[in-house]
Backbone bond lengths (Angstrom), bond angles and torsions (degrees), N, CA, C in turn:
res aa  C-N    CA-C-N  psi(-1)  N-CA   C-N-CA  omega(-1)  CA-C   N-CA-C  phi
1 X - - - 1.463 - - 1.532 109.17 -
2 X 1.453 118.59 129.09 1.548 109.52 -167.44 1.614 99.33 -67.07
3 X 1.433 104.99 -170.68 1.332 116.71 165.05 1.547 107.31 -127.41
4 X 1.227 124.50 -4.46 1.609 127.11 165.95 1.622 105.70 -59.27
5 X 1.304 121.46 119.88 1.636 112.34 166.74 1.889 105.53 -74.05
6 X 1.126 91.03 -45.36 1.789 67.88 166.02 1.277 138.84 -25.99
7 X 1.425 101.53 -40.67 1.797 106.74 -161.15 0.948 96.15 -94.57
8 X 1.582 124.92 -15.86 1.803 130.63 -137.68 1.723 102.74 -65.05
9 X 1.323 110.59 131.07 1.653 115.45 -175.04 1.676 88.82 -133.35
10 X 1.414 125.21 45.17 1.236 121.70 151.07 1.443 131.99 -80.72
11 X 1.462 123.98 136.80 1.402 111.45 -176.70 1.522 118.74 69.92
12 X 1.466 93.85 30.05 2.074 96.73 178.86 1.091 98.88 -123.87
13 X 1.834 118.48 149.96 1.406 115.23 166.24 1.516 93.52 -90.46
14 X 1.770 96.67 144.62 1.937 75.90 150.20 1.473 94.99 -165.66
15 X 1.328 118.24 137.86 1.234 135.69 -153.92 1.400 122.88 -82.60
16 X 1.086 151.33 55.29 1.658 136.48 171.55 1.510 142.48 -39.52
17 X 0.815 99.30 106.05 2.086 113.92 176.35 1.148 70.54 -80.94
18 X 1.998 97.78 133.68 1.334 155.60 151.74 1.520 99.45 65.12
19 X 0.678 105.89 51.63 1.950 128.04 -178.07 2.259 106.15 -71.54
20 X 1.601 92.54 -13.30 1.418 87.49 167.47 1.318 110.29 -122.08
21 X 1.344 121.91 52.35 1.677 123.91 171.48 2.098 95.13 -125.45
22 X 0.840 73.10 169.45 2.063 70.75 161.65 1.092 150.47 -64.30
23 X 1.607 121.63 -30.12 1.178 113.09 154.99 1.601 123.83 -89.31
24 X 1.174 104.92 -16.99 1.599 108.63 -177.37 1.600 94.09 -82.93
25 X 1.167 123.78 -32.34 2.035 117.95 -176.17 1.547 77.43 -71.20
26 X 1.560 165.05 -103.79 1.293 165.50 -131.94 1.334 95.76 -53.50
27 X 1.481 147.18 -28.80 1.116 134.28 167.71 1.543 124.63 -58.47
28 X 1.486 98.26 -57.88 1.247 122.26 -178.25 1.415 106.14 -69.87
29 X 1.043 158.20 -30.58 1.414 167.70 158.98 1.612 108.71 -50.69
30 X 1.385 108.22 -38.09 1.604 116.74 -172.24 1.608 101.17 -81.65
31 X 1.675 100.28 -46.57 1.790 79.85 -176.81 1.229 115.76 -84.01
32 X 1.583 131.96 -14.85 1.405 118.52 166.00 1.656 115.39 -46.85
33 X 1.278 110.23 -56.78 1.140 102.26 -165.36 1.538 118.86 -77.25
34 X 1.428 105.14 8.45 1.584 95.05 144.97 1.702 124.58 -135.67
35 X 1.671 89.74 73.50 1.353 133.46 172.02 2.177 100.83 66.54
36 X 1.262 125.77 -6.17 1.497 111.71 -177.23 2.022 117.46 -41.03
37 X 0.732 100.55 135.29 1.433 107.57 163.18 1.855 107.17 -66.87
38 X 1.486 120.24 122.69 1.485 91.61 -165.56 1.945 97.39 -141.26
39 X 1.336 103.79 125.74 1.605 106.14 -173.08 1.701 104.95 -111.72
40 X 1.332 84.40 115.30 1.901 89.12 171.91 0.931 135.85 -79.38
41 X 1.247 136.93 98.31 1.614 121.62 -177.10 1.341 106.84 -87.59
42 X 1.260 122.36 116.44 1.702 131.84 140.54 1.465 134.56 -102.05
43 X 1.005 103.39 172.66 1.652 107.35 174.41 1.371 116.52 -88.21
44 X 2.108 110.01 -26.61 1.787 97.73 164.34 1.305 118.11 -68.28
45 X 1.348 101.21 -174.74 1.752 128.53 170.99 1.817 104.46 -38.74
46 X 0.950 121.23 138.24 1.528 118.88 -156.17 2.026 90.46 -94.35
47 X 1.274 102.91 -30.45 1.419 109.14 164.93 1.352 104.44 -82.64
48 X 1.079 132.44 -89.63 1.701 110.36 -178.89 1.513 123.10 -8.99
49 X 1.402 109.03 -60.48 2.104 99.11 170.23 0.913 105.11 -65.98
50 X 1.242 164.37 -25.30 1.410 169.83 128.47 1.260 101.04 6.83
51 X 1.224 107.58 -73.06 1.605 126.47 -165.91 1.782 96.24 -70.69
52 X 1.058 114.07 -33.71 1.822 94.02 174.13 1.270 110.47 -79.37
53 X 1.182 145.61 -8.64 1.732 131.67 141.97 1.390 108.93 -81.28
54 X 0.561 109.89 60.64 2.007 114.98 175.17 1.779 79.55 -81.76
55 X 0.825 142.60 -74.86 1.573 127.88 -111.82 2.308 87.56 -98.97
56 X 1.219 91.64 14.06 1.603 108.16 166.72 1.438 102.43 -84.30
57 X 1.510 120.17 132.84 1.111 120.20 178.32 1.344 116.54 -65.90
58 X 1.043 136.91 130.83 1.899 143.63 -159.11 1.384 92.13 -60.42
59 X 1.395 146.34 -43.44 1.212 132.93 -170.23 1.743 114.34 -66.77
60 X 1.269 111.31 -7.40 1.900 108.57 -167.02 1.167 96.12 -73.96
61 X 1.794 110.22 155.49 1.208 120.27 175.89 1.198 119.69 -69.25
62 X 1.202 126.72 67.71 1.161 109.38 -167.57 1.984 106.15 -137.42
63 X 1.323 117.67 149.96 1.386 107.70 -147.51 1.440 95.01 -153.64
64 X 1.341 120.47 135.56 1.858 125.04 -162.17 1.928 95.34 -119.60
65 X 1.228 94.14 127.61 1.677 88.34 163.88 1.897 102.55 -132.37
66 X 1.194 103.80 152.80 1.700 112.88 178.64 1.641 92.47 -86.45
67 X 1.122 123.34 118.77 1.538 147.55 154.21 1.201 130.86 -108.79
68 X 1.396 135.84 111.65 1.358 136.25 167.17 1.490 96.68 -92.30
69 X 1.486 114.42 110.16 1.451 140.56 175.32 1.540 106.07 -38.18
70 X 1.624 113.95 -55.70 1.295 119.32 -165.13 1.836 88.99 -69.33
71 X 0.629 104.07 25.35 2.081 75.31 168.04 1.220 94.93 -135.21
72 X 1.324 112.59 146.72 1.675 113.62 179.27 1.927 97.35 -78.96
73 X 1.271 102.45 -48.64 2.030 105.07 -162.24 1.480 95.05 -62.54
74 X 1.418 139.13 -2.11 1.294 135.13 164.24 1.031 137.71 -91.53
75 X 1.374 117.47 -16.35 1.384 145.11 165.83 1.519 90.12 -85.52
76 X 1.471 136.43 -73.11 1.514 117.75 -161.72 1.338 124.00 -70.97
77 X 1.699 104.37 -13.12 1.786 100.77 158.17 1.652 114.62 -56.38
78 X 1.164 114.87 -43.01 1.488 125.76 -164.61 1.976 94.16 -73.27
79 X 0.844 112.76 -26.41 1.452 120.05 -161.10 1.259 90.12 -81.85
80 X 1.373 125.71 -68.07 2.027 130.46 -171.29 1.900 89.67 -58.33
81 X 1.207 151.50 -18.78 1.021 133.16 175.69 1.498 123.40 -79.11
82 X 1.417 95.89 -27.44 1.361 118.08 176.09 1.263 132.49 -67.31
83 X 1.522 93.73 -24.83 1.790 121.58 -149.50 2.184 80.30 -99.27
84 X 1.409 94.58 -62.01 1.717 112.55 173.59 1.655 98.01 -6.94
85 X 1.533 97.30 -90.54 1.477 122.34 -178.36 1.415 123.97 -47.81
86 X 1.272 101.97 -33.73 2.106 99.44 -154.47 0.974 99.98 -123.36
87 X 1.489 120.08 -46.77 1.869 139.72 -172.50 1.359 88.57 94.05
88 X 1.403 118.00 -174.77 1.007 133.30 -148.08 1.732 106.96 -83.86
89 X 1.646 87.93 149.93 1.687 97.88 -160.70 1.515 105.41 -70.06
90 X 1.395 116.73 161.27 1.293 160.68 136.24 1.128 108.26 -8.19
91 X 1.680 99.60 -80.49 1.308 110.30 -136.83 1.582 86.81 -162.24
92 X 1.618 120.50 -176.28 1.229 139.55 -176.71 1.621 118.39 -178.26
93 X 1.302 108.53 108.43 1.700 114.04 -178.01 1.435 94.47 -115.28
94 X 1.673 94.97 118.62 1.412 106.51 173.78 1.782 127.22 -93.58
95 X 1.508 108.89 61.72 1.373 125.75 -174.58 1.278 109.06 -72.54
96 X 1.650 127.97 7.42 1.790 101.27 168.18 1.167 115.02 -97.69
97 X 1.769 127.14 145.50 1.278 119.79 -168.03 1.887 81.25 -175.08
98 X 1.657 101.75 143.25 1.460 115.26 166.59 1.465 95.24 -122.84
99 X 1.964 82.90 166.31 1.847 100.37 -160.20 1.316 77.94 -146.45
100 X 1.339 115.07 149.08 2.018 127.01 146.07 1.435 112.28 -34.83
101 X 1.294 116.45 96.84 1.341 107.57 157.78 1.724 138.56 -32.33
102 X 1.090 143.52 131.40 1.876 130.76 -174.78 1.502 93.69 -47.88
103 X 1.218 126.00 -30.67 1.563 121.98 -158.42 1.848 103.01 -129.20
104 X 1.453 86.11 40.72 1.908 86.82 161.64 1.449 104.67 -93.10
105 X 1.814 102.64 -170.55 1.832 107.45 -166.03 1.708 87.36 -76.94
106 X 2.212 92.64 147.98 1.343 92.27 172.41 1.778 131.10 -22.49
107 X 1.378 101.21 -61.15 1.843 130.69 -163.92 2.032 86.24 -40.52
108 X 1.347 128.28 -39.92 1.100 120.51 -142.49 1.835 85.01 -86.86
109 X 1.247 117.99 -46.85 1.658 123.34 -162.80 1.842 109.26 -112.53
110 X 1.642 92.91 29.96 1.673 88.73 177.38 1.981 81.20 -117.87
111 X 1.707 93.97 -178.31 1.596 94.75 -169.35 1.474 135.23 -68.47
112 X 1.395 122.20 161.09 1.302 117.85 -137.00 1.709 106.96 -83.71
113 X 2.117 98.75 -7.03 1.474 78.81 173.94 1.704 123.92 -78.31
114 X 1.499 131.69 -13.25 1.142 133.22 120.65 1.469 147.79 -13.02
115 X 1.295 91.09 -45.26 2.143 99.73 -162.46 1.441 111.75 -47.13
116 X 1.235 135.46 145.17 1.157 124.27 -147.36 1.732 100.90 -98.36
117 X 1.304 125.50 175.86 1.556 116.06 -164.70 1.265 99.42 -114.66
118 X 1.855 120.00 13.57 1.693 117.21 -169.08 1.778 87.81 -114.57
119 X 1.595 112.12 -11.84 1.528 103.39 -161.65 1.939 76.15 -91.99
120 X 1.171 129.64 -38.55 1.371 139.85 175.64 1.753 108.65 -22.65
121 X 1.514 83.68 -80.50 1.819 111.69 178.08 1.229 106.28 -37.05
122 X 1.360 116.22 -65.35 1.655 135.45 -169.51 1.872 100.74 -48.05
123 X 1.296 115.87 -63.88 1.425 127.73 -175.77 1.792 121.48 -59.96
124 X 1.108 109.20 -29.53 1.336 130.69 -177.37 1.552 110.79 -89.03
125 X 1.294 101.99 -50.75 1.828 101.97 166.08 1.211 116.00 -56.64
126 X 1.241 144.29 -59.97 1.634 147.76 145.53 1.226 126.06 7.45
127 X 1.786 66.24 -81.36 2.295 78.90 -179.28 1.278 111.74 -103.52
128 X 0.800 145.36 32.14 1.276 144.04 152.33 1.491 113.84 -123.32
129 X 1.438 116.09 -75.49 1.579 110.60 167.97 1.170 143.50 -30.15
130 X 1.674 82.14 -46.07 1.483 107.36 -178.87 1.855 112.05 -60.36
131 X 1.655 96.90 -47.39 1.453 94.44 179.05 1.770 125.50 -68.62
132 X 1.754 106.24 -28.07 1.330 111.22 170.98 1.327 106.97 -43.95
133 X 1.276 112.94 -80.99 2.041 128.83 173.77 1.386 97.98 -11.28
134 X 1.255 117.04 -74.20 1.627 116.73 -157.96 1.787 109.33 -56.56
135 X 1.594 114.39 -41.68 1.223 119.38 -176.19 1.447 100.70 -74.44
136 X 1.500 128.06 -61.95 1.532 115.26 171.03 1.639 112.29 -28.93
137 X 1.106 118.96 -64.47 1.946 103.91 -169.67 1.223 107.64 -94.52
138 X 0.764 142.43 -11.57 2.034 143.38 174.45 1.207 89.72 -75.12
139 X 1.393 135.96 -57.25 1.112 130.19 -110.71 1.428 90.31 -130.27
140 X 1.470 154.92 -35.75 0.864 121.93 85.58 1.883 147.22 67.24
141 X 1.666 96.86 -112.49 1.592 116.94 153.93 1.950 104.18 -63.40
142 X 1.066 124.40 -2.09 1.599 106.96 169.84 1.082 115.92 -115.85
143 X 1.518 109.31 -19.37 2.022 105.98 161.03 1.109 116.96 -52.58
144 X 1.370 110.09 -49.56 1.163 117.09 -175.61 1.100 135.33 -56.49
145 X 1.305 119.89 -32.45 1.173 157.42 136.17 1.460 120.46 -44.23
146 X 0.768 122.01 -23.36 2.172 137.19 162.79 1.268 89.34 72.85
147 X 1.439 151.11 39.67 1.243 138.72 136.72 1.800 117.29 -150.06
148 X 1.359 100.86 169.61 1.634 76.62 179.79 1.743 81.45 159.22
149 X 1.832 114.51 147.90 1.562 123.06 161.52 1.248 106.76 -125.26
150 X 1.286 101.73 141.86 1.682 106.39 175.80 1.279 106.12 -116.72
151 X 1.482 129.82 138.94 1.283 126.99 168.57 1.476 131.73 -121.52
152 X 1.054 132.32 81.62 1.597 136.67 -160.68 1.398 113.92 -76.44
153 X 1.619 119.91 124.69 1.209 100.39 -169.50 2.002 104.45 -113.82
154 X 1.457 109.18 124.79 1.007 112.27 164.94 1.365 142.27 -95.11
155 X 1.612 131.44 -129.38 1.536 93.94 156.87 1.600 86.45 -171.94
156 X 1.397 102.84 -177.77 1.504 101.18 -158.28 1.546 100.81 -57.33
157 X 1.370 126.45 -59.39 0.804 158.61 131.35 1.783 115.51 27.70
158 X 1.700 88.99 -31.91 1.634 97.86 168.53 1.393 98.21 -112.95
159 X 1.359 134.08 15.69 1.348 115.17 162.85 1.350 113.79 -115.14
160 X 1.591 108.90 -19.59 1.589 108.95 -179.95 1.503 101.68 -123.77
161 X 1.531 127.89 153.93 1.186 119.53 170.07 1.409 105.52 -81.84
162 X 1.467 116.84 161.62 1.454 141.39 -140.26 1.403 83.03 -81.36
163 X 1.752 128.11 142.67 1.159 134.86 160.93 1.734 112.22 -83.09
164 X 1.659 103.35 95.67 1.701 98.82 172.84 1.112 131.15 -61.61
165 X 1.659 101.65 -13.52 1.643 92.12 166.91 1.523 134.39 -47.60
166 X 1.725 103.79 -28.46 1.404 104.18 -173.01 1.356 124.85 -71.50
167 X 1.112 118.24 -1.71 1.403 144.15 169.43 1.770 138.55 -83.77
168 X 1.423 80.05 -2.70 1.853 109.58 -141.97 2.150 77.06 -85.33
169 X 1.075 120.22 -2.47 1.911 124.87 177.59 2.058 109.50 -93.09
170 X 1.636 94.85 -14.75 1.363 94.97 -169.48 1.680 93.86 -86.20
171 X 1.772 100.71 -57.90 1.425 98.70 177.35 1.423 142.66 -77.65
172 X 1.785 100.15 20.95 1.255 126.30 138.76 1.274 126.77 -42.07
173 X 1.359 105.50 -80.69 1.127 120.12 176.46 1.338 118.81 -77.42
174 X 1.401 127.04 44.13 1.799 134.76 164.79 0.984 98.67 88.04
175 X 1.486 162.18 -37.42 1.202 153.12 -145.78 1.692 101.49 -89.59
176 X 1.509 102.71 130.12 1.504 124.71 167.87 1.813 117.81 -73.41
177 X 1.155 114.00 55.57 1.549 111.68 172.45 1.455 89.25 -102.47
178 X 1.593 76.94 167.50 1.595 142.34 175.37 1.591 133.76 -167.77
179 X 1.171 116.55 126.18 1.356 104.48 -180.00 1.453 123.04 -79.66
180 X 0.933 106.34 122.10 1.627 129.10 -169.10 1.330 111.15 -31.31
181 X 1.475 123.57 143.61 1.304 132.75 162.82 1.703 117.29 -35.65
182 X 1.637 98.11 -82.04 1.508 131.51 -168.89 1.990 111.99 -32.30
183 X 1.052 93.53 -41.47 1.643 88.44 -179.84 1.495 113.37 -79.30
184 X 1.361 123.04 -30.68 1.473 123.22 -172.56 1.862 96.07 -82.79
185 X 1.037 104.39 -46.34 1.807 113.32 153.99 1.789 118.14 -21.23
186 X 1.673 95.01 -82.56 1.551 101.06 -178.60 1.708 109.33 -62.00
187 X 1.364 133.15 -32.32 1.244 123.77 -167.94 1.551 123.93 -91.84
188 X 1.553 108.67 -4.27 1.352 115.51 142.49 1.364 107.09 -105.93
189 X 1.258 147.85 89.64 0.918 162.45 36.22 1.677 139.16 2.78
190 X 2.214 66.92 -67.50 2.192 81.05 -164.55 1.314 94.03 -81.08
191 X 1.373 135.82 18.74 1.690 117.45 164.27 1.599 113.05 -102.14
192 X 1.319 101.00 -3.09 1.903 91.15 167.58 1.067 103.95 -103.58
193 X 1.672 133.13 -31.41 1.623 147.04 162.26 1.606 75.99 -35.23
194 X 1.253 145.00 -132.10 1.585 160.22 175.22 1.458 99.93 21.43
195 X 1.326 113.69 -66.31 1.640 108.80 172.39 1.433 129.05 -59.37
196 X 1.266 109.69 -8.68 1.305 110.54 -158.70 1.515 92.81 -103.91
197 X 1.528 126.60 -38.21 1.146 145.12 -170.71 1.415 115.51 -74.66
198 X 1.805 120.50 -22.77 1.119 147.55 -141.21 1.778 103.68 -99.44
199 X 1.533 85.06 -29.52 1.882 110.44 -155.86 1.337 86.25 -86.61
200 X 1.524 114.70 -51.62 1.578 133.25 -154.27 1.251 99.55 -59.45
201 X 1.895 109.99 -81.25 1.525 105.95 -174.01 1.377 127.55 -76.78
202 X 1.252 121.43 15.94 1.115 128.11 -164.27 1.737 110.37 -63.26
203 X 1.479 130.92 -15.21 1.246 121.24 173.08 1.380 98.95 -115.66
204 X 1.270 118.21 -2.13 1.232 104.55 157.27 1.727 133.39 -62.23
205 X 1.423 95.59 -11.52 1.719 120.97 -161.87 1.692 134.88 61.07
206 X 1.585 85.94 32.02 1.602 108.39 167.60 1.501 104.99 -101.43
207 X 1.244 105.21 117.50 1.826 126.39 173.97 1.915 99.18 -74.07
208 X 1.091 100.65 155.81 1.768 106.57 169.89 1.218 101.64 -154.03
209 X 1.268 120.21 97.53 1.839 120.29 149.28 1.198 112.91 -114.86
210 X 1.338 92.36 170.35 1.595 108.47 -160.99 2.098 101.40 -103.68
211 X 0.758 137.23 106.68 1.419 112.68 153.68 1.714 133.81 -94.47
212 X 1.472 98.13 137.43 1.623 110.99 -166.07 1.522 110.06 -109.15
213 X 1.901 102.14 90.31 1.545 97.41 173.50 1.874 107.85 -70.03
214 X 1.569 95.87 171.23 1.423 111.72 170.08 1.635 96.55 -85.44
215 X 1.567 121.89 -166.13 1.104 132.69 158.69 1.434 121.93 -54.61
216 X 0.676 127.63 147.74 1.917 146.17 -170.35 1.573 99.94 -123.48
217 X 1.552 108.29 146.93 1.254 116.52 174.18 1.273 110.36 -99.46
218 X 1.451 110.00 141.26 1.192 124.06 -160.05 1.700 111.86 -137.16
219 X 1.956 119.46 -2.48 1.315 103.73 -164.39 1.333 109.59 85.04
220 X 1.411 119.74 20.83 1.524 119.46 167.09 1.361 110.31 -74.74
221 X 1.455 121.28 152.89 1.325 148.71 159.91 1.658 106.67 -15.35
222 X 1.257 126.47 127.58 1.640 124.49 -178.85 1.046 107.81 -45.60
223 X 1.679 130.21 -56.16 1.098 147.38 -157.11 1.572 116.99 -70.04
224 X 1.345 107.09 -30.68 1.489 111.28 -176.26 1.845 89.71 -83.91
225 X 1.207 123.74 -50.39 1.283 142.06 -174.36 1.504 103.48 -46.59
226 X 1.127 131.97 -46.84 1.373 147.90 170.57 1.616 113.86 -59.20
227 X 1.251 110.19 -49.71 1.378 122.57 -163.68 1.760 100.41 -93.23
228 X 1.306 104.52 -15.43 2.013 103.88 167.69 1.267 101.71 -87.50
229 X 1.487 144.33 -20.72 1.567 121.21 -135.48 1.964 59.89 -113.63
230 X 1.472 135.52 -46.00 1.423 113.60 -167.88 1.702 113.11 -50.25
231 X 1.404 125.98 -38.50 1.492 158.74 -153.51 1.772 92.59 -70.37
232 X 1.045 98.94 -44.55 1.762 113.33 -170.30 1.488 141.73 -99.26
233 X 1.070 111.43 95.99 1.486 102.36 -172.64 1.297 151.87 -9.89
234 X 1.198 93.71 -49.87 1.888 121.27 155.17 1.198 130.50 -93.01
235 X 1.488 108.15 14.84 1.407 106.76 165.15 1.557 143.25 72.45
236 X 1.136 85.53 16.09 1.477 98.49 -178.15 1.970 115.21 173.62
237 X 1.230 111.59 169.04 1.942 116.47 -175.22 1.919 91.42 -75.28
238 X 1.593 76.87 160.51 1.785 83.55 165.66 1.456 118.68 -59.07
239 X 1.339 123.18 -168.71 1.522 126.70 153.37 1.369 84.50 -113.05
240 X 1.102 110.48 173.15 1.769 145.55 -179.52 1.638 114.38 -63.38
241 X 1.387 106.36 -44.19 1.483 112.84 173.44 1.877 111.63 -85.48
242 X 1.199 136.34 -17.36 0.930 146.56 157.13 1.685 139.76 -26.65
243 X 1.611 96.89 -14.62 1.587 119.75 170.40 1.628 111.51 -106.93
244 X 1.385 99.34 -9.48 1.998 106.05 -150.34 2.242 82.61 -66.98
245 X 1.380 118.60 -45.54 1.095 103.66 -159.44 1.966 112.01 -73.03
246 X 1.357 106.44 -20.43 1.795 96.98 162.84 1.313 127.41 -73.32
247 X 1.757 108.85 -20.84 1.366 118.10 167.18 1.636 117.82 -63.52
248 X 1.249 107.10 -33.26 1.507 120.82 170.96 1.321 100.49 -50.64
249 X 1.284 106.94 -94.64 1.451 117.39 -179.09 1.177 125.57 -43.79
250 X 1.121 126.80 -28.22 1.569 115.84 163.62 1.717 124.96 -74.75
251 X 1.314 108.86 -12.90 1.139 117.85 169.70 1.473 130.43 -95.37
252 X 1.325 114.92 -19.66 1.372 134.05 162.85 1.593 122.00 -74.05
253 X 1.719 117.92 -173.01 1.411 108.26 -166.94 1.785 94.20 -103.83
254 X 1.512 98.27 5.88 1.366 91.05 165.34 1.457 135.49 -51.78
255 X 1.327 109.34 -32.43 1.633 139.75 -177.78 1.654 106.51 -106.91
256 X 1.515 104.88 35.82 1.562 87.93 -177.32 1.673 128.80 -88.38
257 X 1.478 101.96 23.63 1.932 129.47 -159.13 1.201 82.92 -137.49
258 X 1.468 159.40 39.10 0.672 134.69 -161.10 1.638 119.00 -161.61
259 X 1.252 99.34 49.10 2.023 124.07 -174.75 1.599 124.49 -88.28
260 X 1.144 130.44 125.08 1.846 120.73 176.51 1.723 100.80 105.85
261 X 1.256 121.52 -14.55 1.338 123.37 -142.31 1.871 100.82 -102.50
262 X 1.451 100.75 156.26 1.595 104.98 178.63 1.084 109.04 -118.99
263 X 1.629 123.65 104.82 1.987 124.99 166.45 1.399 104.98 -74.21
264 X 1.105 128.30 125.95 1.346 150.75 -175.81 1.280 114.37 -106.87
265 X 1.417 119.90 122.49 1.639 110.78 -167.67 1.562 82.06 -147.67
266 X 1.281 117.64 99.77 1.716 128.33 172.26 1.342 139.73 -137.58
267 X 2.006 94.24 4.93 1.236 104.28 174.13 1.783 108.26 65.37
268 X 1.335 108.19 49.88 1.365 113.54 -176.12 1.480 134.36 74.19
269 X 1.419 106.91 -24.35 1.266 114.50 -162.81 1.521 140.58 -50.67
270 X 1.400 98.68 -27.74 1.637 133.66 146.74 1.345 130.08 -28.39
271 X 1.379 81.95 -59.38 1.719 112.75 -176.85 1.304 128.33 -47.15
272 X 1.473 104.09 -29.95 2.071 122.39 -169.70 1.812 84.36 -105.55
């Protein structure tokens, strides 16, 4: 738990979409441990994410609900449970979002005059819809409330289109990729969604920024791994914990001037 009151995120609820994938579990991990009250919404087994903070001491505030993003009455069940326990949230980091797997069906990672318009629908409801929903009723319950941070996370990916070169080792070796339209699609989106939201509640005393990680390591392929760290200033993907300190700060009163706006953490990548 820091000892800066600036940063201080003690005694806050604040809610995470997709809090059992990797960057949203590194979210949620960062503000516990400096004391946040912290409720996950996912789409798994609400016990299954459960069980991936096991090694969290059973007493932390911390509380799992199963949410399918796209429904609003599923998000505000999770919300009156939230509200039950904690009262009304903090804060809200909207980390759930799906992408084409490297090893989805061809149709999804072959070219885009193809790409199919159901893998479209599917990707766009998620991350985009999905994030409207959460800011409509979270967000919402914190106007109302005259304070409140929202944090939307996008990705470079929605500010620059995808470099196919990095790929250029798959279709070496015969394989028809491309990285998909739909995600670089939905994630510029959620930065005018953020602006738009930013303008709105802004006297309400709900903040909205967006944060835009770079790539994260994940155990990707040497070759793609090789061909990002050349791409990048610093030479290499994030690690996993590598966003936890803009999540801080965007959630604290450190950032309290600080609405409409995009923190960029990409290890340069921007930059070229």
């Amino acid at each position: 738990m820091t000892a800066d009151p600036l940063f201080a995120l003690a005694d806050r609820t604040i809610v995470v979409t997709g809090g059992g994938g990797k960057l949203g579990g590194q979210f949620a991990r960062a503000l516990l441990a400096r004391g946040a009250r912290v409720a996950v919404l996912d789409a798994t087994d609400a016990t299954a994410v459960r069980d991936r903070y096991a090694d969290q001491d059973a007493r932390s505030p911390l509380r799992c609900f199963q949410v399918d993003v796209t429904d609003r009455d599923s998000i505000l069940a999770a919300l009156r449970g939230v509200e039950t326990e904690w009262g009304t949230p903090h804060g809200l980091i909207n980390a759930a979002a799906i992408d084409a797997p490297p090893d989805a069906p061809p149709e999804e990672n072959g070219p885009f005059e193809t790409y199919p318009a159901a893998s479209f629908d599917r990707i766009m409801a998620v991350n985009v819809k999905g994030t409207m929903l959460c800011c409509q009723a979270i967000g919402d319950a914190m106007a109302k409330a005259g304070r409140g941070s929202i944090v939307n996370i996008c990705s470079t990916y929605g500010l620059l289109s995808p470099d196919q070169s990095l790929y250029d080792y798959r279709r070496d070796r015969g394989e028809t990729f491309f990285k998909p339209v739909t995600y670089s699609a939905s994630k510029s989106a959620i930065l005018n969604l953020t602006r738009y939201l930013a303008t709105y509640w802004a006297k309400q005393g709900v903040r909205v920024n967006t944060l835009t990680p770079g790539g994260v390591f994940a155990n990707q392929e040497r070759d793609f791994l090789e061909g990002y760290a050349r791409r990048t200033p610093m030479g290499r993907m994030a690690r996993e914990d590598e966003m936890n300190g803009g999540v801080i700060f965007l959630m604290s009163d450190a950032s309290s001037y600080m609405t409409g706006a995009n923190l960029v953490i990409d290890g340069g990548w921007t930059a070229w």
